[in-house]
VMD Tcl script that draws the C-alpha trace (Angstrom):
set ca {
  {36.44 -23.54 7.16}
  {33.82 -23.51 9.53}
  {30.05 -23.53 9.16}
  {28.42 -20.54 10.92}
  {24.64 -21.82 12.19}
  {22.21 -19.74 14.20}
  {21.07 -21.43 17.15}
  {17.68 -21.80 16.26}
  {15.82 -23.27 13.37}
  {13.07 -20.82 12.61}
  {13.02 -19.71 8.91}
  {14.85 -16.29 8.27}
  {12.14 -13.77 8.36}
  {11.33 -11.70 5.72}
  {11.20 -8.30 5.87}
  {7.49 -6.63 6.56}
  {5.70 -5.42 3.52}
  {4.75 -2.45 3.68}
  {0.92 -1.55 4.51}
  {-0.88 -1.04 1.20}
  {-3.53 0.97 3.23}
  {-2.16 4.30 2.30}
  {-1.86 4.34 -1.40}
  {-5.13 2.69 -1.47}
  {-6.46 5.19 0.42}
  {-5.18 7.60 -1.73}
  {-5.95 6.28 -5.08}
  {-9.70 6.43 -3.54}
  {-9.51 9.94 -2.19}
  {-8.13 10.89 -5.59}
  {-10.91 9.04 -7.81}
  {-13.41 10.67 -5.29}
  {-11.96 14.02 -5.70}
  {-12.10 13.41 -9.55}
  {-15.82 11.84 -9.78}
  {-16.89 14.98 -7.75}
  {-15.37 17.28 -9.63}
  {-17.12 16.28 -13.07}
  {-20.42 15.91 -11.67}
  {-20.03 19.20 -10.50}
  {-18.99 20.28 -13.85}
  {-21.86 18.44 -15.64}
  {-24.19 20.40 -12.91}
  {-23.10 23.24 -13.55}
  {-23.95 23.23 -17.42}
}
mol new
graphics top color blue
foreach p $ca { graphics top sphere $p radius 0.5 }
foreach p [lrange $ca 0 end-1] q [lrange $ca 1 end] { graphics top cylinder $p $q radius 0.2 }
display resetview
């Protein structure tokens, strides 16, 4: 049986992680929305 070999060397490339950017993004838009919301709340009283 023969040996199947890419021509070059380079190391097999993994595949790109995906960009965290977004869900952090979120998480802070969400904790924002949150923190605003209960100082508003404790204004309001």
């Amino acid at each position: 049986m023969e040996s199947i070999r890419p021509d070059n060397t380079d190391p097999i490339p993994l595949r790109p992680t995906p960009s965290q950017f977004g869900t952090i993004m979120m998480r802070f838009v969400g904790l924002l929305a949150i923190a605003i919301a209960i100082l508003a709340f404790v204004y309001s009283r």
